[in-house]
C-alpha positions as CSV (number, residue, x, y, z in Angstrom):
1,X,40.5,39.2,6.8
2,X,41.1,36.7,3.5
3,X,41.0,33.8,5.5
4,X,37.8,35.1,7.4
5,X,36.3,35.9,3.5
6,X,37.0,32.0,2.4
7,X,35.7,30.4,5.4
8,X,32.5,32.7,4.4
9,X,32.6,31.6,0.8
10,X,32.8,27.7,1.9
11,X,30.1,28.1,5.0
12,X,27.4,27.0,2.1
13,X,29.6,24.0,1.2
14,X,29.8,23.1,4.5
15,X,26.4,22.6,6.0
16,X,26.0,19.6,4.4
17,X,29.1,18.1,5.5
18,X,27.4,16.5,9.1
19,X,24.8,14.8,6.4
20,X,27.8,12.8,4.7
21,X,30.2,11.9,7.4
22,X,28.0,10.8,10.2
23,X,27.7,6.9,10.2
24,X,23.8,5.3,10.0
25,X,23.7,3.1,13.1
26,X,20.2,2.3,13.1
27,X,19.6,2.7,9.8
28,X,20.7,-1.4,8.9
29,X,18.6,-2.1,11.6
30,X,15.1,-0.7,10.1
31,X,16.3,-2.3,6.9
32,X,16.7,-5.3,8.4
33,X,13.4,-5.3,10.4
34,X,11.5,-3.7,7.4
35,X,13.0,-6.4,5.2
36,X,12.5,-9.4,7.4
37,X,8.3,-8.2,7.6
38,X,8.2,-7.6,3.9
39,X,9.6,-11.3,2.6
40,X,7.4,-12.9,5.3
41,X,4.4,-10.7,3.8
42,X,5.2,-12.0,0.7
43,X,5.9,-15.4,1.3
44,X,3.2,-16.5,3.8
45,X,0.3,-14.5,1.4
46,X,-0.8,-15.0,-2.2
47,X,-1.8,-12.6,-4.7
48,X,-4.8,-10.6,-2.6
49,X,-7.6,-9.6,-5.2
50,X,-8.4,-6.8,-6.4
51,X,-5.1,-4.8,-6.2
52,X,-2.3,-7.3,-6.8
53,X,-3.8,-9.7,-8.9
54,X,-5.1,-6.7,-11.2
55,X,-1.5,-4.4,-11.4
56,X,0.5,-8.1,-11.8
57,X,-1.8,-8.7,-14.8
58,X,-1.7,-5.2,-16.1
59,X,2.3,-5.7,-15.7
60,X,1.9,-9.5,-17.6
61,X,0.1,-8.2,-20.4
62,X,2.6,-5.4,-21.2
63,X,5.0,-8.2,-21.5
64,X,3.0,-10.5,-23.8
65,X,2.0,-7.8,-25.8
66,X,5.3,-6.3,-25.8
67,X,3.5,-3.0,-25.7
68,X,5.0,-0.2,-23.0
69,X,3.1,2.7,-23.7
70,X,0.0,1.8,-23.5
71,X,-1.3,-0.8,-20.9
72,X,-3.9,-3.3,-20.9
73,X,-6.6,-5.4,-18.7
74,X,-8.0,-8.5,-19.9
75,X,-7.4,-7.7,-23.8
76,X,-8.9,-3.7,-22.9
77,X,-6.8,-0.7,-22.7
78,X,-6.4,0.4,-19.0
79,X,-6.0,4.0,-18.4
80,X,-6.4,4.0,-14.6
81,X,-2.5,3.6,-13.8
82,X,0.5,5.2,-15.0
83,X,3.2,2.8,-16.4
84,X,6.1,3.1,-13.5
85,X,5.6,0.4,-11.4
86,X,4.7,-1.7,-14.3
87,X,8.0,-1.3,-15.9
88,X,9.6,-1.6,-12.9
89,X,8.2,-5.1,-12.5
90,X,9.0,-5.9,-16.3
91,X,12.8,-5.1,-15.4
92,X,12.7,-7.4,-12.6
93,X,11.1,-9.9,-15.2
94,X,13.9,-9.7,-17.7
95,X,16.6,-10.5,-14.8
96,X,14.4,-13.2,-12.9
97,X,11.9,-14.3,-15.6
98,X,8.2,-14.5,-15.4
99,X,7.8,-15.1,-11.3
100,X,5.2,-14.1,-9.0
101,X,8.1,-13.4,-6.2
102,X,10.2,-11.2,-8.6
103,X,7.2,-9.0,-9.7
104,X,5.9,-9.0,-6.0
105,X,9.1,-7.6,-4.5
106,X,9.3,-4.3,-6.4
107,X,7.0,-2.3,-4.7
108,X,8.3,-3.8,-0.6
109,X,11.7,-2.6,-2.5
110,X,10.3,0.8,-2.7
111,X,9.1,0.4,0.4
112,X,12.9,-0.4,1.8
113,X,14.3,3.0,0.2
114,X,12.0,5.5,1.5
115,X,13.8,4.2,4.9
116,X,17.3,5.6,4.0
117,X,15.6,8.6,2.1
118,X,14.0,9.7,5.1
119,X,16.7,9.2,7.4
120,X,19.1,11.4,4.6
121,X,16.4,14.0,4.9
122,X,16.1,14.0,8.6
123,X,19.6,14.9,8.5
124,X,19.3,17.7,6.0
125,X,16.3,19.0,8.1
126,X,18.5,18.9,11.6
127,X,22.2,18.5,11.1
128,X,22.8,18.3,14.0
129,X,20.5,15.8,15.8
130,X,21.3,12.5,14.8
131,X,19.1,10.9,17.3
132,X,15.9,12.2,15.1
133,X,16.9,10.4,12.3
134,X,18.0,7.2,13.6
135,X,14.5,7.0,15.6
136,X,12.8,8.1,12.8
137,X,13.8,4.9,10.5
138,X,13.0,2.5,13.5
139,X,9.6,4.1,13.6
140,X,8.9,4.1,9.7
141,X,9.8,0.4,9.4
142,X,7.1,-0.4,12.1
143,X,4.0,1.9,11.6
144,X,1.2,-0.3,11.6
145,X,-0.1,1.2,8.5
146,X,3.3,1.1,6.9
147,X,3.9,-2.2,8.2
148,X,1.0,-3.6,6.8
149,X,0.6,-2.1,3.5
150,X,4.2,-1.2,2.2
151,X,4.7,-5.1,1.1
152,X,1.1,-5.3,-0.9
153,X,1.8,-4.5,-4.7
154,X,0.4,-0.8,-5.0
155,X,1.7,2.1,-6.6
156,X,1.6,4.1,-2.6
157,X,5.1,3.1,-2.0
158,X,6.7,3.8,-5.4
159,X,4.9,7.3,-4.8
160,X,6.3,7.8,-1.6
161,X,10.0,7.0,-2.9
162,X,9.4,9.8,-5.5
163,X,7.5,12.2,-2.7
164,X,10.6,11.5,-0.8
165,X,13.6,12.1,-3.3
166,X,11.5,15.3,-4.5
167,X,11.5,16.6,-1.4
168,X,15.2,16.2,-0.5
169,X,15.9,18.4,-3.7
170,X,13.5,20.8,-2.2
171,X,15.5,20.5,0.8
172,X,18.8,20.8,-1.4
173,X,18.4,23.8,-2.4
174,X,17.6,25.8,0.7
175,X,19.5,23.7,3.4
176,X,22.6,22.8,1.4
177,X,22.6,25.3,-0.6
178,X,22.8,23.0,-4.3
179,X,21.9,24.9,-7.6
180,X,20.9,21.0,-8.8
181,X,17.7,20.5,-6.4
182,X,14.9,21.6,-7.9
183,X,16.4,19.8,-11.3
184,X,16.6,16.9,-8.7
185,X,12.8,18.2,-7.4
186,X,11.2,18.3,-11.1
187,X,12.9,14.4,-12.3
188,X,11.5,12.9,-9.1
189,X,8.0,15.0,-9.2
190,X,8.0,13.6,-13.0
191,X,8.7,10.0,-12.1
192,X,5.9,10.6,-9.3
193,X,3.6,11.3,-12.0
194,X,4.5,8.2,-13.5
195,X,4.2,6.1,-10.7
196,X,0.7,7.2,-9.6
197,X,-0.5,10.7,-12.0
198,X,-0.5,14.2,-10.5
199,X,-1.1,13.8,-7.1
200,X,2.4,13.6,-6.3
201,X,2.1,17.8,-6.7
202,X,0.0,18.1,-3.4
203,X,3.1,16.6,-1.4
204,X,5.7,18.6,-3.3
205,X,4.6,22.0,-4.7
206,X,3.5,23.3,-0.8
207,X,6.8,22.9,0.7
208,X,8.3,24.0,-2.9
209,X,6.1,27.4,-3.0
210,X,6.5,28.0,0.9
211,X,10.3,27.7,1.5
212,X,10.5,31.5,2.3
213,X,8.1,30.4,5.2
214,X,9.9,27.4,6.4
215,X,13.5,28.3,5.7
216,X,15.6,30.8,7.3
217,X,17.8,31.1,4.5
218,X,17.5,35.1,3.1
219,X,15.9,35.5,-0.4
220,X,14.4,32.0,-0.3
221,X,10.7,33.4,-0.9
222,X,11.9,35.1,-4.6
223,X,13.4,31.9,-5.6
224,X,11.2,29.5,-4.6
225,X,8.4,30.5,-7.0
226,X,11.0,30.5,-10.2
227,X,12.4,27.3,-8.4
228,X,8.7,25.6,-8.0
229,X,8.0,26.4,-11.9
230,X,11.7,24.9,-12.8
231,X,10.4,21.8,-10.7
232,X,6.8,22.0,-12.7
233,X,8.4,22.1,-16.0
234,X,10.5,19.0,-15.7
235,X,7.8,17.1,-14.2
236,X,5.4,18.3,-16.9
237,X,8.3,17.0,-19.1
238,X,8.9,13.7,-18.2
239,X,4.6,13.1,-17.2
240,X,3.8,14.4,-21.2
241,X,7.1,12.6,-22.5
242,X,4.7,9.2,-21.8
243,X,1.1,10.2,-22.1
244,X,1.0,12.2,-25.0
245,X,2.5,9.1,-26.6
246,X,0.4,7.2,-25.6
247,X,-2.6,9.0,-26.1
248,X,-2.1,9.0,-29.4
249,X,-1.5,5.2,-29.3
250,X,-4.1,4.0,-27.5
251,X,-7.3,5.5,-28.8
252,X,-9.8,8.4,-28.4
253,X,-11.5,6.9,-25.8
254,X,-8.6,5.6,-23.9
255,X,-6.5,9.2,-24.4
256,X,-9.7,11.1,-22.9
257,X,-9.9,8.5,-19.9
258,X,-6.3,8.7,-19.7
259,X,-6.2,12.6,-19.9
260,X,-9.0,14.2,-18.1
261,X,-11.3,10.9,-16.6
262,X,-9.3,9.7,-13.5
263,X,-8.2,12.8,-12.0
264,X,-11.1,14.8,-12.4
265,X,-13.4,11.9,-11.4
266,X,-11.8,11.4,-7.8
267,X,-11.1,14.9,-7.5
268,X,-14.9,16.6,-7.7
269,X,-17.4,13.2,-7.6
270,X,-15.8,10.5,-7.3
271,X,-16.7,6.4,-8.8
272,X,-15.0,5.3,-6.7
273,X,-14.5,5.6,-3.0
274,X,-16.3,7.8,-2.0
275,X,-15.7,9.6,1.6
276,X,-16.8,12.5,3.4
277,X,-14.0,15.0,4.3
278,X,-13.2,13.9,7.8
279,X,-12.4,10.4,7.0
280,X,-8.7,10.8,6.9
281,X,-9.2,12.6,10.6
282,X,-9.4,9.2,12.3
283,X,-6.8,7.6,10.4
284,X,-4.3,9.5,10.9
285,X,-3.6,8.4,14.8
286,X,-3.8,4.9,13.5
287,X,-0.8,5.6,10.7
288,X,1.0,6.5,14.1
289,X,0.8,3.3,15.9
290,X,2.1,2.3,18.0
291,X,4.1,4.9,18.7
292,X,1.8,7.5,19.9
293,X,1.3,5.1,22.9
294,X,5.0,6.4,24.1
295,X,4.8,8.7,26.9
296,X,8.3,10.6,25.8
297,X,6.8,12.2,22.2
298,X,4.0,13.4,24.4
299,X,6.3,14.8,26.5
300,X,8.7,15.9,23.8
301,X,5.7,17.9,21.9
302,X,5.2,20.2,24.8
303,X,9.0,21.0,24.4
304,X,9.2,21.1,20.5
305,X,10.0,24.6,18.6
306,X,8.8,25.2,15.4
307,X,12.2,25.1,13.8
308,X,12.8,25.2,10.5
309,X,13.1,21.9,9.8
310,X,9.5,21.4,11.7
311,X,8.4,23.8,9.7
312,X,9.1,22.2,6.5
313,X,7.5,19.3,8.1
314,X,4.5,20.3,8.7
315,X,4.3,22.3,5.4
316,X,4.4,18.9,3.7
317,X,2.1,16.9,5.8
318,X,-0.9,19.8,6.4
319,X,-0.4,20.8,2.8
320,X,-1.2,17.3,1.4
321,X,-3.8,16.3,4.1
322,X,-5.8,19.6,3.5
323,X,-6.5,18.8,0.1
324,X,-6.4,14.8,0.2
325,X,-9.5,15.2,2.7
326,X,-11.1,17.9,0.7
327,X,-11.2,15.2,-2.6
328,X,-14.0,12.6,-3.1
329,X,-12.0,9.8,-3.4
330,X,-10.1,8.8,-0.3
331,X,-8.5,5.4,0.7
332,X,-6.4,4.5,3.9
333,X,-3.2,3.5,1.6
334,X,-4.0,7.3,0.1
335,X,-1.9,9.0,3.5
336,X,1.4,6.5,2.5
337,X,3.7,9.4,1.4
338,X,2.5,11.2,4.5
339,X,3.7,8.6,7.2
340,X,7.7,9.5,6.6
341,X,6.7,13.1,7.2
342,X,4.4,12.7,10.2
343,X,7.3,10.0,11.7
344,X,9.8,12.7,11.1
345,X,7.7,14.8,13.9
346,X,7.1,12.2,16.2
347,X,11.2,10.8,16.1
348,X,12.3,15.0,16.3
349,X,9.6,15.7,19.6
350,X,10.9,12.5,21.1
351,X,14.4,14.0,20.8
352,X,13.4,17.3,22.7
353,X,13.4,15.1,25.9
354,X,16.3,13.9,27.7
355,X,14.4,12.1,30.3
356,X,15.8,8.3,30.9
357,X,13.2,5.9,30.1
358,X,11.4,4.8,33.7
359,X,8.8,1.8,33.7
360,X,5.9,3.8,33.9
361,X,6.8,5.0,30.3
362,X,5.2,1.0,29.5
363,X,1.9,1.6,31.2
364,X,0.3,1.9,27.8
365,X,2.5,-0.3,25.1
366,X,2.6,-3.3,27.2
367,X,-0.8,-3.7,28.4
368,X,-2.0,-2.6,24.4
369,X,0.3,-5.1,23.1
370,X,-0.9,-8.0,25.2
371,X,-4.6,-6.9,24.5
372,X,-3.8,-7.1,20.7
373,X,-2.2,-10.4,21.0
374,X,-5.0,-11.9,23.0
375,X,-7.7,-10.2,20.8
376,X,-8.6,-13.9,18.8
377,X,-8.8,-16.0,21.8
378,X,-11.6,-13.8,23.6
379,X,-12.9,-12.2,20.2
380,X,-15.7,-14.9,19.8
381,X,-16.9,-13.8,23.3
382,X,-18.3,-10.4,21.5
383,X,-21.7,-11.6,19.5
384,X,-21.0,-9.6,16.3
385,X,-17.3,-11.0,15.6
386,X,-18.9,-14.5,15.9
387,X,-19.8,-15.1,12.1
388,X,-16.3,-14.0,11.3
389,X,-14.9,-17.1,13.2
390,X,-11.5,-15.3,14.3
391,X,-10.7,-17.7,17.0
392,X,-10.0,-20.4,14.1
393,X,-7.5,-18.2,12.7
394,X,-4.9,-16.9,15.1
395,X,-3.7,-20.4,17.2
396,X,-3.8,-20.4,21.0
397,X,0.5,-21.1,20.9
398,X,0.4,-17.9,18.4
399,X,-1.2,-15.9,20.9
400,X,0.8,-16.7,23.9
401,X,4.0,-15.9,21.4
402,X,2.9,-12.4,20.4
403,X,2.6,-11.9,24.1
404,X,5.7,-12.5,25.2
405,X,7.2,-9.8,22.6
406,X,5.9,-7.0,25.1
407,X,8.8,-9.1,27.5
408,X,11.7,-7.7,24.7
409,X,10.1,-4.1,24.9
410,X,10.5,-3.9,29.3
411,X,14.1,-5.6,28.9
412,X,14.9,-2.9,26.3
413,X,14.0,0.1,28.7
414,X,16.2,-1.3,31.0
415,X,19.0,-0.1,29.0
416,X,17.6,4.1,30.0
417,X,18.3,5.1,26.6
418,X,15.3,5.9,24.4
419,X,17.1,5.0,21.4
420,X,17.3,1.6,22.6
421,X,14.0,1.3,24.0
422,X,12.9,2.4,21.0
423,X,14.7,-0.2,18.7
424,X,13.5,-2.8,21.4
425,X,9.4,-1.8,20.6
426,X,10.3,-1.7,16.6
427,X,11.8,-5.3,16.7
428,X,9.2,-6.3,19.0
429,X,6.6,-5.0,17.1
430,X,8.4,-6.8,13.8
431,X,8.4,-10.2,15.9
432,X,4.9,-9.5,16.9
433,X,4.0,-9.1,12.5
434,X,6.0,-12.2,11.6
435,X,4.2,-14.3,14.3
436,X,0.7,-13.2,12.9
437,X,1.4,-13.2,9.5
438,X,2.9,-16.7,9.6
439,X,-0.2,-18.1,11.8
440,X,-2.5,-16.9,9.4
441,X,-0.6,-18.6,6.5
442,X,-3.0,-21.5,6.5
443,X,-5.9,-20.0,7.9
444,X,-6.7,-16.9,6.7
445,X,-4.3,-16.2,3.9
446,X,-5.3,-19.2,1.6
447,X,-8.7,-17.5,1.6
448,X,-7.5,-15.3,-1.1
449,X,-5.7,-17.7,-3.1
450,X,-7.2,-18.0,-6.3
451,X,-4.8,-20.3,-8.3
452,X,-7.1,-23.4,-8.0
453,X,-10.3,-21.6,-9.3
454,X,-7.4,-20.3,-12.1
455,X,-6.3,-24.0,-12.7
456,X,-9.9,-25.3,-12.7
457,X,-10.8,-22.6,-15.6
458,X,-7.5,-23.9,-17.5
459,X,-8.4,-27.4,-17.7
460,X,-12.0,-26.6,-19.4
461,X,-12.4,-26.6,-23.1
462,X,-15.1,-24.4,-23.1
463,X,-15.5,-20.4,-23.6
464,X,-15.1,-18.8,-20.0
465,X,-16.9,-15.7,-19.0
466,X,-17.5,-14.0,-15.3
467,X,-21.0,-12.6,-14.0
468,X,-20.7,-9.2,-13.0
469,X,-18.2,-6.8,-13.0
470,X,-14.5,-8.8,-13.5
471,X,-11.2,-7.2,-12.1
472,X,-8.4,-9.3,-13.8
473,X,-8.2,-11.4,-11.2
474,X,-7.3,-14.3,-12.5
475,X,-5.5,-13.3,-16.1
476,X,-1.9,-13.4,-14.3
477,X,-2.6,-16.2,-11.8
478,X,-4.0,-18.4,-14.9
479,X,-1.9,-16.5,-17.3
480,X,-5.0,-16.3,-19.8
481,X,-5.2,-12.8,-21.6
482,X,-8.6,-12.6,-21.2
483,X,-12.0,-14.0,-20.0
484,X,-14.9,-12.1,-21.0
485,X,-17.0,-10.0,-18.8
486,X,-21.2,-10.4,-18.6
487,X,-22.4,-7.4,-16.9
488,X,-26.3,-8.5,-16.5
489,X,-28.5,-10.6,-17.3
490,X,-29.1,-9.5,-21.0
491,X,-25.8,-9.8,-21.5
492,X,-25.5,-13.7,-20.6
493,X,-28.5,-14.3,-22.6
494,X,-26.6,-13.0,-25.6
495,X,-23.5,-14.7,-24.9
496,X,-24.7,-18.3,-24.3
497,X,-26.6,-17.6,-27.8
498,X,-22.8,-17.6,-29.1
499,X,-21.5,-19.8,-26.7
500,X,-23.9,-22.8,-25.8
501,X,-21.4,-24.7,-24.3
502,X,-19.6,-22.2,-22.1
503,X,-19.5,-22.3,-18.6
504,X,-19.9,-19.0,-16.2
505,X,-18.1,-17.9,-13.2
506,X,-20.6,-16.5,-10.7
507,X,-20.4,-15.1,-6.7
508,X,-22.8,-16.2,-4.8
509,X,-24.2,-13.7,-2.1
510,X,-23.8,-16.0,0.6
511,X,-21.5,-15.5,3.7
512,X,-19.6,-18.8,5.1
513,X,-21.4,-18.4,8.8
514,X,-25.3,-18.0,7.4
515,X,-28.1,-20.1,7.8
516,X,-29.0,-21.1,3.5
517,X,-29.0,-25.0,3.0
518,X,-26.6,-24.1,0.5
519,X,-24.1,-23.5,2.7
520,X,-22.9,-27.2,4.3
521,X,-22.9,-28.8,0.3
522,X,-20.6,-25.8,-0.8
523,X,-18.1,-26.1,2.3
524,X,-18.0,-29.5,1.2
525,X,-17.0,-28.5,-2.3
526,X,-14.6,-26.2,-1.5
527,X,-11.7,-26.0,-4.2
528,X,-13.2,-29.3,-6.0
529,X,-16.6,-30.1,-8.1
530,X,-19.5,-31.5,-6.3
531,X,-19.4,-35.3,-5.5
532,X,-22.9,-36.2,-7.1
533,X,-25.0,-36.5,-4.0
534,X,-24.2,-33.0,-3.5
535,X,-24.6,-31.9,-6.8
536,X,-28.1,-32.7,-7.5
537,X,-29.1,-31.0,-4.1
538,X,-26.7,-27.8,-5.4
539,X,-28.5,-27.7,-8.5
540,X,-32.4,-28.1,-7.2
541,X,-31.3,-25.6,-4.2
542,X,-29.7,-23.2,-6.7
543,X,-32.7,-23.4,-9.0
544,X,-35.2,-22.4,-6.2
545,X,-33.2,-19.1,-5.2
546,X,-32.2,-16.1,-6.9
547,X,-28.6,-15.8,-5.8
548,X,-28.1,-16.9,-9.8
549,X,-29.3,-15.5,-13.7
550,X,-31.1,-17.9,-15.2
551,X,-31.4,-20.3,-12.1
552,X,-34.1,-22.4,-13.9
553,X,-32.0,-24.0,-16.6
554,X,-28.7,-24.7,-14.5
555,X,-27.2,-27.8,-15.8
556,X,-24.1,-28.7,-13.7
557,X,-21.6,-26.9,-10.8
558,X,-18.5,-27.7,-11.5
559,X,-15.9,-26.2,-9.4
560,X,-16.8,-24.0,-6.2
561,X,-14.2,-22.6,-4.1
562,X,-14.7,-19.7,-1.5
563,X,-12.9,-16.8,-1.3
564,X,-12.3,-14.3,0.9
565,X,-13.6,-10.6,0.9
566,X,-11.4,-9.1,4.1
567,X,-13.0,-11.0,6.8
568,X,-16.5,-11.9,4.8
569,X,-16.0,-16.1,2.6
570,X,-18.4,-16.2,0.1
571,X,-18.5,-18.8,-2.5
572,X,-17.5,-18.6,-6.4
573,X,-19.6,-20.7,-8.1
574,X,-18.6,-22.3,-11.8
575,X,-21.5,-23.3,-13.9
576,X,-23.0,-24.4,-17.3
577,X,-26.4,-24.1,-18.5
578,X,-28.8,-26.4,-20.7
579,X,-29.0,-25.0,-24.1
C-alpha cells in the first residue's frame, strides 16, 4: 500500500519523462533542410523592399542613434513595430558588426527554433507517438508558405517562436503537470508582445481559457481562468515595462500611435490591407502544401479521434483563425504562427494509418511536382503571363533539374515506411527550393536590388528627396539617415524653392513589357545615366507625358534603374529640374 501511494505521488512527475529521454531522429534532419533553404534564401536574394529594407533601417537607426526605446524611420519616430526583432538584430550587430548577412539571419534563426519547439510540443501533446513529431518537423521545414517566407526579415517568425514557447507552458501545466507554465506562458506571451504587439493573445489565451475543454486532467477548467490571468499579468508586465517608457520618450503623437493607432486601425478599418473575411479561407490549403497532396493524411483523417492533444490543436488554430479572418487587416505571412499548429494535425492524422506506402500514394505529388517545375517553359504559352516574361527567368537546365527531384520522392517510397517517404518529399521539395532560388539569382532576384540606385544617390552633392510616399528603402542599403519625402505636387514646388539644385527620385508608371517610346531608352539605361542620344529623347518624351510633376521644366535624368514590384519592372527615375 506505501509503495502503491508513492508510485501515485510520482505518476505527475512521470508523464513527462517519454518527452526527455526519447532521442530526435528527424529532428537534425528538418534543421538541416530548413537551414540549407534559409542561407540559400539569403544568399541568392538582396534586401526585398518594402519589408526588409524598411525593419533593417529601423534596426540601423536604433544603432546610430543609440536610442532603444524608441525607434525611428528616416529621422521620424516609427511606432508601427515593437522593438524585439530590432534588438535582436542589434545583438547580432555587436558580435558580427554592421553586416547585412548578420542582421538578415535573425529572423531564418527564429524560423530554425520553432522546428525543435514544435517537435518538444508534439511530444507533450502525444507521449507516446513519436512518429507525429518527427513527421511533423519534416513537414514544417517544407511548407511552401513556411518555406518561402520564414527566411524574409519579418517579425511572423519571431512571433511564432514566442506563440510556440507560450504554448508549451500552456501545455506544461496541464500535461506535465509544472506549477512554472503559465510563468513560462506570461514571459513568452510578453516577449510576443514585443516582437509583433497583442496579437500574440489570439493564439495563446484560447487554448489558455479552454484547457478544461481540451484536457482530461480533473479541475483543469477552475484553474485555467486564474492560470490565463497569471499568464495576462506577466505579459501586461513585460509589454508596459517597454511602451510606457517609451511613450513617454517619444512624444504625444508618437505615444498615441504607439498606444491605440495600430491595433485599433487593423482591427475595426483597417489602412492598410484591407480584406474581406474569407480571404484567409483559401490560403489556408496553400500553407499546407504540399503535403495535403498525400493520400495517407487523407486517409489518416477519417481514422483520427479527437484526443486531447487534437483538441488542444484545434483550440489554437480555430481560435486564432476565427478572429484573424474577422479583422480588416489580413496578409498571407498573418497565418505564420498557425502553420506549426495545423502541421501538427496533418503529421498526427498521418500517424493513425499503418498502411505501407504503395505507388499509387504518388499519383498526385509527382505529376504536381513535374507540373510546377515545368510551369516557366510553357508559361509564355498562356497570353496573360506573356508581359511578365517568366520563361527568361527560370533556365531550361533549371527546369529539367527540379524535375528529376520527383525521382528522390518514388525511390523514397520504395523504402514502405511513411516516415521515410516522407523525409524523401521534404528533401526533395528542399532540393526543388534551392534549384529555383539559385536560378533566379540573376534573373529575377537582382530586380529588387537597390544598392546601385543607393550608390548613385551617394555620389551626388545635391539635397535628395523621393516623389511620393517613401518606405526607407534605401536608408540602410545607402546607410543615409534620411532622404526627405515629397508627398505631391505642392510639396515639390516648396522644396525646390529651398533646394534649387536638388535632384528627385521618381517611379514612373510604366511596366517593362508596354508599348510607351519610353520604354527601349530606359532598358538601355538601366542601372547607369542616359548616354546623351538617349537623354535628349528621355527628356523631350518625359516632357510630353504626365508620368512626371512638373514635366515641363525637366533638366537632366541622371540615373534610371528598374525595379521590381513582385512580377511587375517599372522604372525609378532620378531627376533635376531648371530653376
Amino acid at each position: 500500500m506505501q509503495m502503491q501511494r508513492q508510485l501515485t505521488a510520482a505518476a505527475p512527475v512521470m508523464v513527462c519523462h517519454p518527452v526527455r529521454e526519447r532521442p530526435m531522429k528527424f529532428l537534425p534532419v528538418a534543421i538541416l533542410i530548413s537551414l540549407a533553404i534559409s542561407l540559400t534564401s539569403v544568399l541568392c536574394r538582396p534586401l526585398l523592399p518594402i519589408d526588409e529594407t524598411r525593419y533593417l533601417a529601423v534596426a540601423w537607426e536604433m544603432a546610430e542613434r543609440g536610442d532603444f526605446f524608441v525607434s525611428h524611420l528616416n529621422g521620424a519616430t516609427y511606432a508601427h513595430k515593437p522593438p524585439l526583432l530590432f534588438w535582436l538584430i542589434n545583438l547580432v550587430w555587436q558580435m558580427t558588426g554592421l553586416s547585412d548577412l548578420g542582421g538578415r539571419l535573425v529572423a531564418p534563426a527564429c524560423g530554425l527554433l520553432c522546428l525543435p519547439l514544435t517537435h518538444r510540443l508534439s511530444l507533450r501533446l502525444w507521449p507516446d507517438d513519436r512518429t507525429t513529431a518527427d513527421r511533423a518537423v519534416l513537414m514544417l521545414s517544407t511548407c511552401l508558405v513556411w518555406m518561402y517566407l520564414s527566411p524574409v526579415t519579418m517579425f511572423d517568425t519571431l512571433l511564432s517562436a514566442c506563440a510556440l514557447l507560450a504554448l508549451l507552458g500552456v501545455s506544461r501545466t496541464t500535461v506535465a503537470g509544472s506549477r512554472f507554465g503559465w510563468l513560462q506562458a506570461g514571459i513568452a506571451t510578453g516577449c510576443g508582445i514585443l516582437a509583433k504587439g497583442p496579437v500574440i493573445l489570439l493564439f495563446v489565451v484560447p487554448v489558455s481559457l479552454l484547457a478544461g475543454w481540451w484536457s482530461r486532467t480533473p479541475g483543469t477548467g477552475r484553474t485555467s481562468v486564474t492560470g490565463s490571468l497569471l499568464l495576462l499579468a506577466v505579459a501586461a508586465v513585460i509589454g508596459l515595462g517597454w511602451a510606457i517608457p517609451s511613450a513617454l520618450l517619444g512624444g504625444n503623437e508618437y505615444a498615441r500611435e504607439l498606444l491605440f493607432g495600430q491595433t485599433a486601425g487593423r482591427m475595426v478599418d483597417s489602412f492598410a490591407h484591407q480584406e474581406p473575411f474569407w480571404w484567409y479561407l483559401p490560403l489556408v490549403p496553400l500553407c499546407l502544401l504540399p503535403w495535403l497532396l498525400l493520400p495517407q493524411l487523407w486517409r489518416g483523417l477519417r481514422k483520427s479521434a479527437a484526443d486531447s492533444g487534437t483538441r488542444f490543436v484545434l483550440t489554437w488554430t480555430l481560435g486564432a483563425l476565427i478572429p484573424l479572418c474577422l479583422v480588416s487587416g489580413k496578409q498571407l505571412h498573418y497565418l505564420m504562427p498557425l502553420i506549426p499548429g495545423l502541421i501538427l494535425l496533418c503529421a498526427r492524422a498521418t500517424s493513425q494509418t499503418q498502411e505501407p506506402t504503395q505507388c499509387r500514394d504518388l499519383l498526385l505529388l509527382v505529376p504536381a511536382t513535374i507540373l510546377m517545375a515545368s510551369f516557366p517553359l510553357w508559361a509564355s504559352l498562356i497570353p496573360p503571363l506573356r508581359p511578365y516574361r517568366i520563361d527568361t527567368l527560370v533556365s531550361a537546365p533549371a527546369c529539367l533539374l527540379m524535375m528529376s527531384t520527383s525521382l528522390l520522392v518514388v525511390l523514397a517510397f520504395q523504402k514502405r515506411c511513411l516516415t521515410i517517404g516522407i523525409c524523401g518529399i521534404a528533401i526533395a521539395t528542399a532540393l526543388f527550393q534551392i534549384t529555383l532560388l539559385l536560378s533566379l539569382r540573376s534573373t529575377f532576384w537582382e530586380g529588387f536590388d537597390q544598392q546601385p540606385l543607393a550608390q548613385h544617390i551617394n555620389t551626388l552633392n545635391t539635397p535628395v528627396a523621393w516623389f511620393g510616399n517613401y518606405h526607407g528603402q534605401l536608408n540602410f542599403v545607402g546607410r543615409t539617415l534620411q532622404i526627405e519625402e515629397v508627398a505631391d505636387d505642392k510639396a515639390l514646388e516648396s522644396w525646390l524653392q529651398d533646394h534649387p539644385t536638388g535632384q528627385l527620385i521618381c517611379r514612373l508608371r510604366l511596366t517593362h513589357g508596354s508599348n510607351s517610346p519610353l520604354v527601349p531608352p530606359l532598358i538601355r539605361s538601366d542601372r547607369s545615366g542616359p548616354v546623351a542620344a538617349d537623354q535628349q529623347q528621355l527628356l523631350e518624351l518625359l516632357r510630353r507625358s504626365d508620368l512626371l510633376p512638373r514635366a515641363s521644366s525637366l533638366a537632366e535624368v541622371s540615373f534610371v534603374q528598374w525595379i521590381r514590384t513582385g512580377l511587375h519592372e517599372r522604372p525609378l527615375v532620378v531627376v533635376r529640374y531648371a530653376s
